[in-house]
KEBALUM-994631 format. One record per residue (C-alpha): residue number from 1; x, y, z. Coordinates in pm, 1 decimal, decimal comma. Example, Ala and Ser with C-alpha at 12.3 -4.5 7.8 and 13.67 -1.06 7.14 Angstrom:
// KEBALUM-994631
ATOM_1_1230,0_-450,0_780,0
ATOM_2_1367,0_-106,0_714,0
END
This chain:
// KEBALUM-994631
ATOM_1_10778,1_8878,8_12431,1
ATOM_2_10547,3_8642,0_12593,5
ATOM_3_10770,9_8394,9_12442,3
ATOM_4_11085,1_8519,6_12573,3
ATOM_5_10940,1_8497,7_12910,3
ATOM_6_10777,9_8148,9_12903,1
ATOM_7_11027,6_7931,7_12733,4
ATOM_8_11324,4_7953,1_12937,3
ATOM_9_11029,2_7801,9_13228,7
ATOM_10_11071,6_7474,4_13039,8
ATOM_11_11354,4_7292,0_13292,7
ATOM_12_11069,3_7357,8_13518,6
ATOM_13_10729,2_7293,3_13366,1
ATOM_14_10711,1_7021,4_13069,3
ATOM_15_10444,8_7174,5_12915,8
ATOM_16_10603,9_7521,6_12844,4
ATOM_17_10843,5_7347,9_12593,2
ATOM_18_10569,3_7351,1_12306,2
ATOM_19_10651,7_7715,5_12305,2
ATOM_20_10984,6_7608,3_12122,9
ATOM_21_10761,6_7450,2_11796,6
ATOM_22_10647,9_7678,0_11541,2
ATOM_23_10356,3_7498,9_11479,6
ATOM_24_10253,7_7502,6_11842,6
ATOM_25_10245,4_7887,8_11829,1
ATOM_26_10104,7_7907,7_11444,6
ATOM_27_9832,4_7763,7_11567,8
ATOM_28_9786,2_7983,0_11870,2
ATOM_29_9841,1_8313,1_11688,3
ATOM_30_9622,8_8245,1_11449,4
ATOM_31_9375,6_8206,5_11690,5
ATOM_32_9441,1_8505,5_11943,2
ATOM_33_9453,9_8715,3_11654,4
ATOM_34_9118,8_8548,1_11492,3
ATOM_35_8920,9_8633,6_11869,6
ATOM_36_9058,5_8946,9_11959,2
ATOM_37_8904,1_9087,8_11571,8
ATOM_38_8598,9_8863,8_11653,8
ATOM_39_8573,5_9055,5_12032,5
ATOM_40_8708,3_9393,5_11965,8
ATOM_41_8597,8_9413,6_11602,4
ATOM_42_8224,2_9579,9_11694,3
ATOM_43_8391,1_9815,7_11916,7
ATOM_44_8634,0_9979,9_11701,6
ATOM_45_8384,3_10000,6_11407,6
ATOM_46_8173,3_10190,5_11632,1
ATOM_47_8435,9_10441,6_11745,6
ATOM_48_8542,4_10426,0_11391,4
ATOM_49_8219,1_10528,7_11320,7
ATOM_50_8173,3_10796,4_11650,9
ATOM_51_8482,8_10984,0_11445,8
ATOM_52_8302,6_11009,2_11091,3
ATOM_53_8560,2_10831,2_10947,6
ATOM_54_8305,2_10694,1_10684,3
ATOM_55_8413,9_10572,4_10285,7
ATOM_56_8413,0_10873,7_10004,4
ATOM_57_8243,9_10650,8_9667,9
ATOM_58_8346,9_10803,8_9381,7
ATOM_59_8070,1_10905,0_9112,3
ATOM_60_8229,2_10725,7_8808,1
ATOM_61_8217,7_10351,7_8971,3
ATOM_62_7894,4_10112,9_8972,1
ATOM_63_7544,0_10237,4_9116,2
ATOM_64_7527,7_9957,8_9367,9
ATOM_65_7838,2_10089,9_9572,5
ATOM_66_7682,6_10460,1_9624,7
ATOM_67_7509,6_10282,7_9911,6
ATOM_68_7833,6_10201,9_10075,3
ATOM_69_7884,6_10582,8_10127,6
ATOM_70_8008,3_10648,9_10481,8
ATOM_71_8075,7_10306,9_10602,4
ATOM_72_8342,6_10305,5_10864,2
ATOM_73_8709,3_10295,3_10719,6
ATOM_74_9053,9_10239,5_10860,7
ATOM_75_8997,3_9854,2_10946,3
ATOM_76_9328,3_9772,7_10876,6
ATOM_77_9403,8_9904,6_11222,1
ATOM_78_9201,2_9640,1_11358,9
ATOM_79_9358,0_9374,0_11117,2
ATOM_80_9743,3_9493,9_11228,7
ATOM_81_9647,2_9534,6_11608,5
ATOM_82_9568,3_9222,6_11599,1
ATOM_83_9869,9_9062,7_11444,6
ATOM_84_10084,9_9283,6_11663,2
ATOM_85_9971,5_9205,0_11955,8
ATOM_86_9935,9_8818,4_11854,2
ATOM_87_10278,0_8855,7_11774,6
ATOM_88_10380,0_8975,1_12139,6
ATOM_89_10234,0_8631,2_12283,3
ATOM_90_10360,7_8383,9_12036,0
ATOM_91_10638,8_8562,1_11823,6
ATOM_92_11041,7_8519,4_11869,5
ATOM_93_11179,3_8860,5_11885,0
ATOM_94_11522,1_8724,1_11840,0
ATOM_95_11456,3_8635,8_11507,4
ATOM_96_11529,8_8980,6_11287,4
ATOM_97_11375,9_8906,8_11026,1
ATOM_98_11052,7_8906,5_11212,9
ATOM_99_11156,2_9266,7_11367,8
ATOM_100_11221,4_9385,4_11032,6
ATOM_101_10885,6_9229,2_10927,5
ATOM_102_10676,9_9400,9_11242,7
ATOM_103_10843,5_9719,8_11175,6
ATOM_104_10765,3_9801,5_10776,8
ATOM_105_10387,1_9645,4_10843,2
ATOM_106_10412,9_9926,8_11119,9
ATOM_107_10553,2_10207,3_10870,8
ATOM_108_10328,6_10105,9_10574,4
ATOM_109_10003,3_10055,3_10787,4
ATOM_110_10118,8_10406,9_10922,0
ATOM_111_10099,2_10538,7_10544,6
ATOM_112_9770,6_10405,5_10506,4
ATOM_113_9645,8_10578,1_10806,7
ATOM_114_9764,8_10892,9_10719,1
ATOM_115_9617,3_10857,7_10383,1
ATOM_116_9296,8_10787,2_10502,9
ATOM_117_9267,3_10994,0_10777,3
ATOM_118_9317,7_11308,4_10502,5
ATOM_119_9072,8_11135,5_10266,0
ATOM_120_8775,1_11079,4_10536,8
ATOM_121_8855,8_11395,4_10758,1
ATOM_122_9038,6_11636,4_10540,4
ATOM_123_8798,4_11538,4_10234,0
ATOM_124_9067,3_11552,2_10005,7
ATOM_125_8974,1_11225,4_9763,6
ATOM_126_9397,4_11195,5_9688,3
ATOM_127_9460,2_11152,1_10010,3
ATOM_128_9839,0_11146,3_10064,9
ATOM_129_10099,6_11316,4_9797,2
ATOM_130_10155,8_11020,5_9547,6
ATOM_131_10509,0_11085,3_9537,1
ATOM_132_10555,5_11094,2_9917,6
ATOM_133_10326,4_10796,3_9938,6
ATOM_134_10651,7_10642,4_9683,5
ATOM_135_10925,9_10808,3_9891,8
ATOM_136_10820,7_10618,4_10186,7
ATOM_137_10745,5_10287,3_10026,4
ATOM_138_11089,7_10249,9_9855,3
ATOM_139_11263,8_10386,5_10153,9
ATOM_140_11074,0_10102,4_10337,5
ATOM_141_11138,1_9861,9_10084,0
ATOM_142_11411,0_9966,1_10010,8
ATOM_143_11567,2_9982,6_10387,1
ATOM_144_11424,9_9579,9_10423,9
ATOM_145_11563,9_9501,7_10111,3
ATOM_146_11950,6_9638,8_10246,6
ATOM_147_11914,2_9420,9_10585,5
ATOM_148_11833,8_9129,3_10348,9
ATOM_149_12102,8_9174,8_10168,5
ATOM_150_12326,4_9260,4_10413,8
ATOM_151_12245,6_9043,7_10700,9
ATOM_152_12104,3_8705,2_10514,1
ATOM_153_11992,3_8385,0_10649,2
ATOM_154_12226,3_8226,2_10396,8
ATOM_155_12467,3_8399,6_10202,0
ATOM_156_12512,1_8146,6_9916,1
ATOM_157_12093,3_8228,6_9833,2
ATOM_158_12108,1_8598,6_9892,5
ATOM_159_12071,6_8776,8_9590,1
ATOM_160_11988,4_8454,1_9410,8
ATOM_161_11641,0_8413,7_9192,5
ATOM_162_11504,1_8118,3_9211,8
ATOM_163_11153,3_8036,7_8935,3
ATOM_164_10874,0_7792,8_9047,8
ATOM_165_10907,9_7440,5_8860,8
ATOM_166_11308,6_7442,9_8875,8
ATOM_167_11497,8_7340,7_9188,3
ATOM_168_11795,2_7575,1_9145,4
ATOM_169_11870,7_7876,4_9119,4
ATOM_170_11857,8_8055,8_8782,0
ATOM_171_12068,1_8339,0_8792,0
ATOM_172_12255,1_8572,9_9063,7
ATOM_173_12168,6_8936,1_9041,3
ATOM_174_12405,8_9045,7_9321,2
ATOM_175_12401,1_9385,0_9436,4
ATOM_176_12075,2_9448,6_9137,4
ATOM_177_11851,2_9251,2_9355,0
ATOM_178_11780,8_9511,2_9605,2
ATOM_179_11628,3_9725,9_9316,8
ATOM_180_11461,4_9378,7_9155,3
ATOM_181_11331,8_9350,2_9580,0
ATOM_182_11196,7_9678,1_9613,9
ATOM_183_11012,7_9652,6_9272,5
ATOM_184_10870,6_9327,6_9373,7
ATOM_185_10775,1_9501,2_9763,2
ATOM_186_10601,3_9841,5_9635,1
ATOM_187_10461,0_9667,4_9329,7
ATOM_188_10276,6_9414,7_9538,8
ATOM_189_10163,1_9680,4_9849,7
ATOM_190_9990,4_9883,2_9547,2
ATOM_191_9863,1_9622,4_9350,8
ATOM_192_9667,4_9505,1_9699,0
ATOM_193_9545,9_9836,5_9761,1
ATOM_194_9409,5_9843,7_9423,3
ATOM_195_9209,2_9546,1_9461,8
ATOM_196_9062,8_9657,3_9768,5
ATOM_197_8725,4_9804,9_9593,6
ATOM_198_8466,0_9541,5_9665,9
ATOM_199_8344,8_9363,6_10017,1
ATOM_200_8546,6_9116,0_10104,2
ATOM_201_8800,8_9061,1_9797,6
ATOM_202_9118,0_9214,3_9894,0
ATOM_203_9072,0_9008,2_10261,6
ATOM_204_9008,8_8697,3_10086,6
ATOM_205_9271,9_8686,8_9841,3
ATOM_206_9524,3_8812,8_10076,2
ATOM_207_9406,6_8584,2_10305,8
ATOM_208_9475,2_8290,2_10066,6
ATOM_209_9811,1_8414,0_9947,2
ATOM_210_9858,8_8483,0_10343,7
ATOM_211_9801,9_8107,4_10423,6
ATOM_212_9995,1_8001,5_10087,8
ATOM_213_10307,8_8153,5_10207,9
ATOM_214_10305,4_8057,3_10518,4
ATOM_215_10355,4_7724,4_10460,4
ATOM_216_10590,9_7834,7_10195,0
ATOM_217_10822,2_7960,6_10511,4
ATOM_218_10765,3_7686,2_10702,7
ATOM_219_10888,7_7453,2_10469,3
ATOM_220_11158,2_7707,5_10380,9
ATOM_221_11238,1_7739,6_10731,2
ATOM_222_11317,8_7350,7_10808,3
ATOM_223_11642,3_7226,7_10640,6
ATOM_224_11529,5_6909,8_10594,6
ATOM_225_11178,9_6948,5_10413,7
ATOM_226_11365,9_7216,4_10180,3
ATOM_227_11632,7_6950,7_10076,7
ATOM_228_11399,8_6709,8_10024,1
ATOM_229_11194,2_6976,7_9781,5
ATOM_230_11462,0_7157,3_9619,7
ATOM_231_11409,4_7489,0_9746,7
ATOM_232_11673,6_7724,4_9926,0
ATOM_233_11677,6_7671,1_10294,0
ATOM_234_11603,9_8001,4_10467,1
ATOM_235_11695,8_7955,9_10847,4
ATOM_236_11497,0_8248,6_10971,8
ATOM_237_11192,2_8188,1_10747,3
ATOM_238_11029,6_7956,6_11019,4
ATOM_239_10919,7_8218,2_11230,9
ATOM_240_10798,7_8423,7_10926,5
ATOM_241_10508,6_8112,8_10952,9
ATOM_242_10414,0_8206,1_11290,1
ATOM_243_10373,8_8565,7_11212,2
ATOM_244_10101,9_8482,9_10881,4
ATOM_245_9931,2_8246,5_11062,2
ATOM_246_9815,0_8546,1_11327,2
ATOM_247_9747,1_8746,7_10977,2
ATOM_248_9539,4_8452,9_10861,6
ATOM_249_9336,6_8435,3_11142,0
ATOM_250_9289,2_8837,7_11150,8
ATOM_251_9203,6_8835,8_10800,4
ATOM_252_8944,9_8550,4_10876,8
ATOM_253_8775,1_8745,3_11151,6
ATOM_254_8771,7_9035,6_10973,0
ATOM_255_8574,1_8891,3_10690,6
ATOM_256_8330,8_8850,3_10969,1
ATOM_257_8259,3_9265,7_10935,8
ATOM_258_8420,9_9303,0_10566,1
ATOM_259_8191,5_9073,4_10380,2
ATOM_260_7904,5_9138,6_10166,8
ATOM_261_7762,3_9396,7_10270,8
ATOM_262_8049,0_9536,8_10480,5
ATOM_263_7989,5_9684,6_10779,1
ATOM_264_8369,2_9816,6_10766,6
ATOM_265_8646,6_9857,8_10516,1
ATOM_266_9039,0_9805,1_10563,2
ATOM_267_9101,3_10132,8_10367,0
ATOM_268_9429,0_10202,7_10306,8
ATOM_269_9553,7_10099,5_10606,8
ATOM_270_9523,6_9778,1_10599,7
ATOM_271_9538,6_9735,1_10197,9
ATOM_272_9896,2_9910,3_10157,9
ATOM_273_10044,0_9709,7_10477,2
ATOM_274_9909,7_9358,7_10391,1
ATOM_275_10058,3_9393,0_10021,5
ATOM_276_10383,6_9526,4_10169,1
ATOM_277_10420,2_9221,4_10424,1
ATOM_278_10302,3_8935,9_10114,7
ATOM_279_10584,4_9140,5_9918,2
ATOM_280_10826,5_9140,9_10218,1
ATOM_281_10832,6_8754,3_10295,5
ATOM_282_10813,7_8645,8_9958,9
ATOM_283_11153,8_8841,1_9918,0
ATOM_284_11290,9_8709,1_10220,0
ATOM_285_11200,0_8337,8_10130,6
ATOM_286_11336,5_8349,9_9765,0
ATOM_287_10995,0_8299,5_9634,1
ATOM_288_10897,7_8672,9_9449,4
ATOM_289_10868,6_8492,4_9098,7
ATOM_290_10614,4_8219,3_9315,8
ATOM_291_10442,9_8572,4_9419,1
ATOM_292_10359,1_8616,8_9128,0
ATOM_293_10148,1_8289,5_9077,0
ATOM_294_9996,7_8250,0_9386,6
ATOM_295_9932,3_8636,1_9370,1
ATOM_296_9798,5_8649,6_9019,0
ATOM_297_9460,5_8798,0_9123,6
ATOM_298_9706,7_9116,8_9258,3
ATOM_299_9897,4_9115,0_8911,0
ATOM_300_9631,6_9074,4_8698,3
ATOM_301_9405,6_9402,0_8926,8
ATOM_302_9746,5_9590,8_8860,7
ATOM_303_9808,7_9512,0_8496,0
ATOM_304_9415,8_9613,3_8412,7
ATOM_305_9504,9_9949,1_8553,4
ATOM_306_9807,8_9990,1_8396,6
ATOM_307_9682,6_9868,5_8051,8
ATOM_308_9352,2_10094,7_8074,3
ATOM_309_9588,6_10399,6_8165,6
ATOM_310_9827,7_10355,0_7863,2
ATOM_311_9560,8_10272,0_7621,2
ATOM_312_9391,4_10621,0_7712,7
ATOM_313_9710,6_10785,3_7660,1
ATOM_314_9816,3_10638,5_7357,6
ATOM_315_9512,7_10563,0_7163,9
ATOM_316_9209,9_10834,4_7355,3
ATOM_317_9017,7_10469,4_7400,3
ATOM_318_8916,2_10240,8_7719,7
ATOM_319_9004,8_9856,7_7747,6
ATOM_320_8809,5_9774,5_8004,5
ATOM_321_8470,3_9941,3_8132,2
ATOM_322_8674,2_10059,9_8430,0
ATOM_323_8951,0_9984,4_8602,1
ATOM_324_9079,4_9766,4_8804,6
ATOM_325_8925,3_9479,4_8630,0
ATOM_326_8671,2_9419,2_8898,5
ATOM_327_8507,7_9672,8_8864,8
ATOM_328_8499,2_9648,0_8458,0
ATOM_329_8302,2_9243,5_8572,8
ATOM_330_7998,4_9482,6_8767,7
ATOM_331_7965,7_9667,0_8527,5
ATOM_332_7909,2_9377,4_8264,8
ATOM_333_7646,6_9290,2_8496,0
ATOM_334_7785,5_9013,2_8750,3
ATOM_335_7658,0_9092,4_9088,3
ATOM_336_7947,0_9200,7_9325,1
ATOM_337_7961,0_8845,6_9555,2
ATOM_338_8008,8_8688,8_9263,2
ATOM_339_8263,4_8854,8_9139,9
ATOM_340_8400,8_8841,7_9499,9
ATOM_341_8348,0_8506,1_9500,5
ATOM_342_8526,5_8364,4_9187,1
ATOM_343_8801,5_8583,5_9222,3
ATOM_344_8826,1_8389,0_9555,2
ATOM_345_8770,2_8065,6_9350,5
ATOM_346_9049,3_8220,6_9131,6
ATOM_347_9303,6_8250,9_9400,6
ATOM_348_9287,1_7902,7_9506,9
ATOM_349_9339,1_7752,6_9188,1
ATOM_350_9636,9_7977,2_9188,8
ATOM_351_9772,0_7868,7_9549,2
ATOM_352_9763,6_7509,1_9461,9
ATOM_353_9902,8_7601,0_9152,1
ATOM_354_10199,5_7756,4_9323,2
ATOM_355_10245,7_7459,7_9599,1
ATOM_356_10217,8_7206,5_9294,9
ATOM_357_10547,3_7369,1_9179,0
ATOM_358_10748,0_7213,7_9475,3
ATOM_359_10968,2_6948,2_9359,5
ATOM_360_10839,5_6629,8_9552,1
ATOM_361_11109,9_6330,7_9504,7
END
């Protein structure tokens, strides 16, 4: 909005036409959303704390965390707040795929809070229905999905897929890829929310897949740099950059508090909304296969779950120690920073992975 009001001031004042260049206001969102965590982040995790709204540990998880019992949740408000209000300075509001962006982290952020507002007040561990918690993701995913579909940057690459090592599309799932989008939205807001369980690791990896794809729509965004890599040129993607640059710098300031030992948690909040928006762009930008590389720590916290749940079922016998898999490395007795910290190590290797699949000529 800030934007809208400042820009057309550039016949006027030279200066005011860096407001036109996304990396001008990248840069700027990433750091207004970086201080205003940094400066309001004490504040809220004292009136978080004021409320009671303090972490339930479950008895069947690792010793160590019973001492996190009580510590301030519903830090994702703090994380969104700031992008949002980052995004009112620096972001283009004509741009819809950035409204449609803003408005599911809203709805899904929303979810969270609702969730963990009945978990920390209501003391009900299950928080929200599960199957109203899924109503309202695939509606969400499902209604960003339809506008995608419906309204996109470039109707040749629409319902294309595109795979990471191959500069063209493989296949055209036309009206299927909404269901294939939603899939890829809901699976990655869970499988975010399920690696939330130690200090620090959800904010760092999402942080690094954060940072991976925005330069992802950056590139995507500028029609030359994508025809000089191969990959589909997105026209609206740009502006996607400007908006995960303030969520890099939020998630970077909110480490401050979230790391070892935290002094506040994102809770669901935060956790469902972050994986939703990583989900969201990576579907808007053609890249949900490359979502799946530079995301691997997500998949691979997902697949443990999934694998420890069917092996139960099927065979009355455990996998893993417990799931998700981080919590199976505690209790093999690696001390939670460092299984914080090579899952970290982990999601590099994966980002440069996933940026070493562009096709420089």
């Amino acid at each position: 909005m800030f934007y809208h009001l400042i820009l057309p001031l550039k016949e006027y004042v030279s200066y005011f036409r860096l407001f036109q260049y996304i990396s001008f206001r990248s840069a700027f969102a990433a750091l207004t959303a970086l201080m205003l965590v940094l400066i309001f982040g004490g504040l809220v995790i004292r009136w978080l704390q004021r409320l009671k709204l303090g972490e339930q540990i479950r008895n069947l998880g690792p010793e160590s965390h019973k001492t996190k019992a009580g510590t301030p949740t519903m830090g994702g408000i703090l994380i969104l707040g700031a992008v949002i209000i980052s995004m009112a300075f620096w972001g283009n509001f004509s741009n819809h795929y950035l409204i449609v962006l803003i408005a599911a982290t809203v709805i899904l952020g929303g979810l969270g809070f609702i969730d963990d507002y009945i978990k920390a007040v209501k003391k009900k561990k299950d928080g929200v229905n599960p199957k109203g918690k899924l109503i309202v993701q695939i509606a969400t995913a499902f209604t960003v999905s339809a506008v995608i579909y419906f309204y996109p940057s470039s109707a040749k690459d629409a319902t294309t897929l595109y795979v990471p090592f191959i500069n063209q599309a493989v296949m055209d799932l036309g009206f299927y890829w909404i269901i294939f989008a939603v899939i890829v939205i809901i699976g990655s807001s869970n499988a975010v929310n399920l690696t939330d369980g130690l200090d620090g690791l959800a904010t760092g990896t999402v942080g690094i897949v954060a940072a991976t794809l925005g330069i992802m729509t950056f590139l995507t965004g500028n029609i030359k740099i994508a025809d000089y890599l191969g990959i589909p040129y997105i026209a609206h993607s740009a502006e996607l950059t400007v908006f995960l640059a303030a969520l890099t710098g939020a998630l970077i300031g909110f480490l401050w508090f979230n790391s070892n030992p935290a002094t506040v948690f994102m809770g669901d909040t935060g956790s469902l909304a972050l994986g939703g928006i990583i989900g969201i762009v990576a579907v808007m930008i053609k890249k949900e296969i490359f979502l799946f590389i530079v995301g691997g720590i997500f998949v691979m916290e997902a697949l443990s779950v999934i694998i420890q749940v069917g092996s139960f079922k099927l065979r009355k016998k455990r996998v893993f120690k417990m799931a998700p898999i981080h919590h199976h490395f505690e209790l093999s007795g690696w001390p939670e920073q460092k299984v914080v910290t090579r899952m970290w190590i982990i999601g590099v290797i994966l980002a440069i992975l996933g940026l070493a699949s562009l096709k420089i000529l």
